[in-house]
Phi, psi and omega in degrees: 000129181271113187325120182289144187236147202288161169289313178320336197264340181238339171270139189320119180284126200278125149300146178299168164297294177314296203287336231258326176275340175292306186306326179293282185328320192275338184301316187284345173269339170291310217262022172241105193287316170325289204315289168339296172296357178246002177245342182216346167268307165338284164332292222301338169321319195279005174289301195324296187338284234241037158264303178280336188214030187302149193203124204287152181201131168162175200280187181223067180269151185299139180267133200291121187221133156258141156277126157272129177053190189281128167254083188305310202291004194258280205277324176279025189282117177325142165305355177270312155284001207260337171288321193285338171331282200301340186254012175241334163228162174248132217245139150210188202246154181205102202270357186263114150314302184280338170307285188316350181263331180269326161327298174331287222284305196254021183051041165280345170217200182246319195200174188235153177229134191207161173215136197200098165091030206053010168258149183251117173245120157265120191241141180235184163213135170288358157324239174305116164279348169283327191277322173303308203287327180300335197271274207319328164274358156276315156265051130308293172270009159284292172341290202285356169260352162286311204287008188281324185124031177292319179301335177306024188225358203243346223226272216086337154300156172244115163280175147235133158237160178240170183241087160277099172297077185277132133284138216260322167263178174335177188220298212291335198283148165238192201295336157341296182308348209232348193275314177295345168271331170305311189318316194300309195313298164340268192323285222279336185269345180280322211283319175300275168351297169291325204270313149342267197312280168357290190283004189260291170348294186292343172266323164248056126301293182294322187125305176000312171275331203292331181294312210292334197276301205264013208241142150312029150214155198271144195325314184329292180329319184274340191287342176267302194303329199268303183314292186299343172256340170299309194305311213291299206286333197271326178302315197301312196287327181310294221285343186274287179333289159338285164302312175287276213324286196326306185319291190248348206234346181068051149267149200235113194286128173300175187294323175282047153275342170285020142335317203298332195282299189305328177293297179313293177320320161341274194297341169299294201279341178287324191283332163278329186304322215276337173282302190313359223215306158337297191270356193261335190242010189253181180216015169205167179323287196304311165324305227258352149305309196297329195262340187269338173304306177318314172286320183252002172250012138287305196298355198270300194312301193292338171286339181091034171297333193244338182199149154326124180256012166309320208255353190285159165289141189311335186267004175249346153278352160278330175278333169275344163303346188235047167267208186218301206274319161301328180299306191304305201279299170321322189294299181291304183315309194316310170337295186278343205226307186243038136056045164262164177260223219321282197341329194260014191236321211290344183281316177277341154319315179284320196276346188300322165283289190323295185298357193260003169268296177304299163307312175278352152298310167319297186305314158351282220280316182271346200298131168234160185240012162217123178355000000 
């Protein structure tokens, strides 16, 4: 009699529907040379740019300064100079040093001022290298218009001051630390989006979710697998962005930086509700590009991705405050560049999810699973 052999023993071990689809899914995004090029060489051009040929540009709107104590070059200032002050810097007061240095240090402000023995100190932070260079040449010529004699007539004395220039972060770092995690957010918020909207339009063209809807698996599945390949595509792109900066550009990470990961994931997922919402209300491919380029490349410019939104009018920094991709981009600077921890991640972690909540009920509500 010939020995029987179990089935367990002889039948083909199967992938589950979830793993089985994420691996269909991530396959299909290696091999969509577009996709590719909008999730992960586009961006890295803008690395390349404004790594390799960055160049300071900006307006010359009042730069944010706390006074600590009496700032005689300031506070004694002739009613002639005291206007041109007020309109270059916006000044507030402070008896706390170190407070007012960790504001600096964590961009609440641009720079701090203290005066002591005729010297004038400025501790700035190099976050905006425009806004720095802008703090130090006004009081520069402030400096240089006491030591003119303005004050004489206010004074009776001819003062002299001097101008001591501090940073407040590291002197090695360079414009590089403040460009790449915005540059990133950007990616992972066009790549999540574009890729969301795109693939769904396109599945239910071909047919595709309708076999998925009558095929033995649950909605979850696909719905983990579209998930689980975004996450997947955002770490890949955190690790490229990262690595060339570290490579080529001498970017220099603080100790918090895997901070960085739970924010991306974060933001990966409010930026697909937000594609998933995209592709559910477009009716055709070209629609549902048109409509996720229309959500993330104003949301990039209005978030600060490409340049500092300190010098903007207060009501167009209230509209980037009720962004996603601005919370993403403060979140990772703080991390990567000024080197705060947990704290500086859970407020944007939260609102980040709130909107990937908020979308994906709405896109629920608009999703269909056929033309």
């Amino acid at each position: 009699m010939s020995r029987q052999t179990p089935a367990a023993e002889t039948a083909p071990i199967r992938a589950t529907p979830l793993k089985a689809l994420t691996i269909a899914m991530f396959k299909g995004f290696v091999r969509d040379r577009m996709t590719l090029f909008w999730a992960i060489a586009f961006p890295l051009m803008f690395l390349v740019l404004f790594g390799g040929i960055f160049t300071d540009s900006g307006s010359a709107s009042a730069a944010k300064i706390i006074a600590v104590g009496h700032v005689s070059v300031i506070d004694d200032a002739p009613d002639g100079a005291r206007e041109g002050i007020d309109d270059a810097l916006d000044i507030t007061r402070s008896d706390d040093f170190d407070a007012a240095l960790q504001k600096v240090k964590e961009g609440d402000a641009d720079a701090l001022v203290t005066e002591s023995g005729g010297t004038v100190e400025v501790h700035y932070s190099q976050a905006d290298a425009v806004t720095a260079a802008q703090v130090q040449g006004v009081l520069q010529a402030i400096v240089q218009q006491a030591n003119a004699g303005v004050y004489l007539q206010t004074t009776g004395e001819q003062p002299a001051f001097d101008l001591a220039a501090t940073q407040v972060e590291d002197e090695s770092l360079r414009q590089i630390q403040y460009v790449t995690p915005s540059l990133l957010g950007w990616a992972v918020a066009m790549s999540a989006t574009f890729g969301a909207a795109a693939s769904l339009v396109v599945w239910r063209k071909n047919g595709l979710l309708r076999r998925l809807r009558l095929a033995p698996i649950p909605t979850r599945s696909v719905v983990l697998a579209r998930v689980g390949v975004s996450l997947v595509i955002a770490l890949v792109q955190a690790a490229i962005f990262v690595g060339l900066g570290v490579a080529v550009f001498g970017l220099k990470l603080t100790g918090w930086w895997p901070l960085m990961i739970p924010l991306l994931l974060a933001g990966t997922l409010a930026f697909l509700s937000i594609g998933m919402l995209a592709g559910a209300i477009s009716k055709t491919e070209e629609g549902a590009v048109g409509l996720a380029n229309f959500i993330v490349l104003p949301m990039a410019f209005l978030s600060g991705s490409f340049f500092p939104l300190d010098g903007s009018p207060a009501w167009l920094r209230i509209i980037s405050n009720c962004l996603p991709l601005k919370h993403l981009n403060t979140g990772m600077l703080d991390v990567m560049v000024r080197g705060q921890g947990v704290d500086a991640i859970v407020w944007p972690i939260v609102i980040l999810l709130g909107f990937a909540a908020v979308f994906a009920v709405i896109s629920a509500r608009f999703f269909r699973w056929e033309a």
